[in-house]
N, C-alpha and C positions, 0 to 999 in steps of 0.2 A: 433594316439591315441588322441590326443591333437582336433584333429575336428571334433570329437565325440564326447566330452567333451565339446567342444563347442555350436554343436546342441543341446546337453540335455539342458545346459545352456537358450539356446535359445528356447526351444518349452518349459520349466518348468516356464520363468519370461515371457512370452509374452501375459497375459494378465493381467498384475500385474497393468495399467496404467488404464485399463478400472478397476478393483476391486475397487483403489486408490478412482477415480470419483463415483464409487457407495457408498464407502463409506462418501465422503467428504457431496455429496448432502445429505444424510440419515441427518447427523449432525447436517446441517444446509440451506441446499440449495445453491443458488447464494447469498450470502450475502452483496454482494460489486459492483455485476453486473447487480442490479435492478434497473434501470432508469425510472420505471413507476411512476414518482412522480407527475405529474400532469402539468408539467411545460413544455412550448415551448423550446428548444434549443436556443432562444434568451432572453426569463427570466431564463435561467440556465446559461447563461455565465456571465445576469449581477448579479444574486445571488452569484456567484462564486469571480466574479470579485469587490461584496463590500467584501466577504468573506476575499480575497489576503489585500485587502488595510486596514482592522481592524487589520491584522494579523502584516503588514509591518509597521503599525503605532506604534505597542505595542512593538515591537524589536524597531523601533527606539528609542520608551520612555525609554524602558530600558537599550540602547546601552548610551543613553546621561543621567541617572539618574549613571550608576556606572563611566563613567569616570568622574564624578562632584570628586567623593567621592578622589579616587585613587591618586591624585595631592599634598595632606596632607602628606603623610606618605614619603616623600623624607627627608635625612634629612639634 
């Protein structure tokens, strides 16, 4: 009984993956998987890589502006 139950299972969701995909593209297409930006693979690692070091600079500025503050309040 039980793998009979199982087939139904299995022939009723087995195209559920491809529906998913039709519906995702309809929405909005590849949205995140468009690399046609105009750029060589080597101006995208180095736009990438000022990208990382603006990002790493700002956590540091802010990692050393709150433990300035934090040191006052002992008491």
């Amino acid at each position: 009984m039980t793998h009979i139950l199982l087939q139904f299972y299995i022939i009723e969701r087995g195209n559920q993956r491809e529906k998913d995909r039709e519906r995702a593209n309809a929405r909005g297409g590849a949205k995140g998987k468009n690399k046609d930006d105009g750029l060589t693979p080597e101006q995208r690692r180095e736009r990438d890589g000022k990208a990382l070091q603006e990002k790493a600079a700002k956590k540091a500025e802010k990692a050393a502006g709150s433990g300035d503050a934090g040191g006052d309040h002992l008491p």
